[in-house]
N, C-alpha and C positions, 0 to 999 in steps of 0.2 A: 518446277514453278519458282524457287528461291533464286536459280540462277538468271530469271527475266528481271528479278526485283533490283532497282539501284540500289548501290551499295551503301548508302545512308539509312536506308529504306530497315535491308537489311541489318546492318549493325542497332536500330532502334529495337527491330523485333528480336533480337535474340539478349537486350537489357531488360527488355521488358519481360518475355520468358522467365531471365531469371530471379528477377525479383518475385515473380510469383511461384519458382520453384519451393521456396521456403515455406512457403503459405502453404503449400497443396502438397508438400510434405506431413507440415506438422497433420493436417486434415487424414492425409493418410493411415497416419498411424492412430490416429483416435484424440487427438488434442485440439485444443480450443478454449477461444475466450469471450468472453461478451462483459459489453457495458451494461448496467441494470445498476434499479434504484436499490438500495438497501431489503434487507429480508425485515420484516416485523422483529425478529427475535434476534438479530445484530441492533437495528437498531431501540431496541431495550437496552442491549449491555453497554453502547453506547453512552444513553442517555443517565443510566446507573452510573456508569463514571464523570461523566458530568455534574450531577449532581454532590459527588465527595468533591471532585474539582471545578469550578466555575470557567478557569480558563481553560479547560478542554476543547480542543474544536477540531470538527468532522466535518470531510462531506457527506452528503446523500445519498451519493451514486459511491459503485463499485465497480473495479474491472475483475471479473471471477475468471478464475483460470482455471480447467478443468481437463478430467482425460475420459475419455468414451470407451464404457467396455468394450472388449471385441463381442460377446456372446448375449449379454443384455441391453447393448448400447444405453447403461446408466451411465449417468457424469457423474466421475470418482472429484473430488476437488482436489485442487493442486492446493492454489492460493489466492487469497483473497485481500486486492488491495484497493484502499478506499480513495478514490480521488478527489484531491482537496480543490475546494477552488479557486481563483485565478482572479485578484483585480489591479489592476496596473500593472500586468506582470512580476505579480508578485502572490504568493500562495494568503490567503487571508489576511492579504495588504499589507506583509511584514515578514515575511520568508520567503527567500529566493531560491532555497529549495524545500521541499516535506513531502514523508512520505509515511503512511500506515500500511499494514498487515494485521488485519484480523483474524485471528480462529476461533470462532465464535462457541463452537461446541468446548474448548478446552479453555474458554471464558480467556484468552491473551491480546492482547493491542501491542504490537511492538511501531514504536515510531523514529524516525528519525527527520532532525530540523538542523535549517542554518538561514540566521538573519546576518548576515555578513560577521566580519570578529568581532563584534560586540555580542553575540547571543548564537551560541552552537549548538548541537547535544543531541543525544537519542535516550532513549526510554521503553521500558517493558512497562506494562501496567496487566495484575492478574484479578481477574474478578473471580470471587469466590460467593457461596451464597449467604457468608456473611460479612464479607469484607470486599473492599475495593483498594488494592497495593501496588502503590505507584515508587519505581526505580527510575530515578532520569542521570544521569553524568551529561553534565552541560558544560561549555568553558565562556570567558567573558573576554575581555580585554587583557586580563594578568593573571586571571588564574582559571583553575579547572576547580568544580564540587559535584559531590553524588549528595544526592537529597533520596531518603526515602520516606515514602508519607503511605500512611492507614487511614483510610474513610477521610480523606482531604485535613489530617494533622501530621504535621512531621514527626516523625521518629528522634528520639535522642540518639548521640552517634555513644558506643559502646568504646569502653578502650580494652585492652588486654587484660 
């Protein structure tokens, strides 16, 4: 049957095949991902660091990455990243890239941001049940600084 097809015909079905090789691989082996809104109890830890931080900002939604037992077909999670959102082609109107990872059972937010060379950086933020500890190393225009803050205060930096 392949060889009655023209051969434009042909060369589209066998890109198109492979692009969904990859797909029907990862499926194979038990992996997968889904968009969803947030879980209640991310977004609590969330909003706990929101509140020590004011300028914190999250999306809603989440792409969960996950792997399928073979024997109880449970979803193990891989990782879980929160998609920010998008106005003017620009991540909350002012980063042109961002990006979060949450694990929400081991209370972690690791992010990383750039609003072009005026404002760069990434950050761990660890929630504890009684503290909220934010790490950022950001750079500017001329220089680079690590800020660390507790419950939304900055920490004095320590010398030797």
């Amino acid at each position: 049957m392949l060889k009655a097809m023209p051969k434009p015909f042909y060369l589209l079905l066998l890109m198109v095949m492979s692009l969904f090789a990859g797909t029907a691989s990862a499926q194979g082996i038990g992996m997968g991902m889904e968009d969803v809104p947030l879980r209640p109890s991310e977004l609590k830890m969330l909003k706990r660091i929101e509140a020590a931080d004011p300028s914190f900002r999250y999306g809603m939604r989440v792409k969960r990455y996950f792997r399928t037992h073979p024997t109880t077909k449970n979803r193990i999670p891989l990782r879980v990243e929160v998609i920010a959102p998008k106005t003017k082609g620009l991540f909350f109107g002012e980063y042109m890239s961002y990006s979060m990872v949450i694990d929400e059972p081991a209370g972690i937010v690791t992010y990383e941001f750039d609003a072009g060379t005026a404002h760069r950086g990434r950050g761990t933020i660890v929630v504890t049940p009684l503290d909220v500890v934010k790490t950022e190393f950001s750079c500017g225009l001329s220089s680079c600084a690590t800020r660390v803050e507790r419950n939304g205060r900055l920490l004095p930096e320590r010398g030797n």
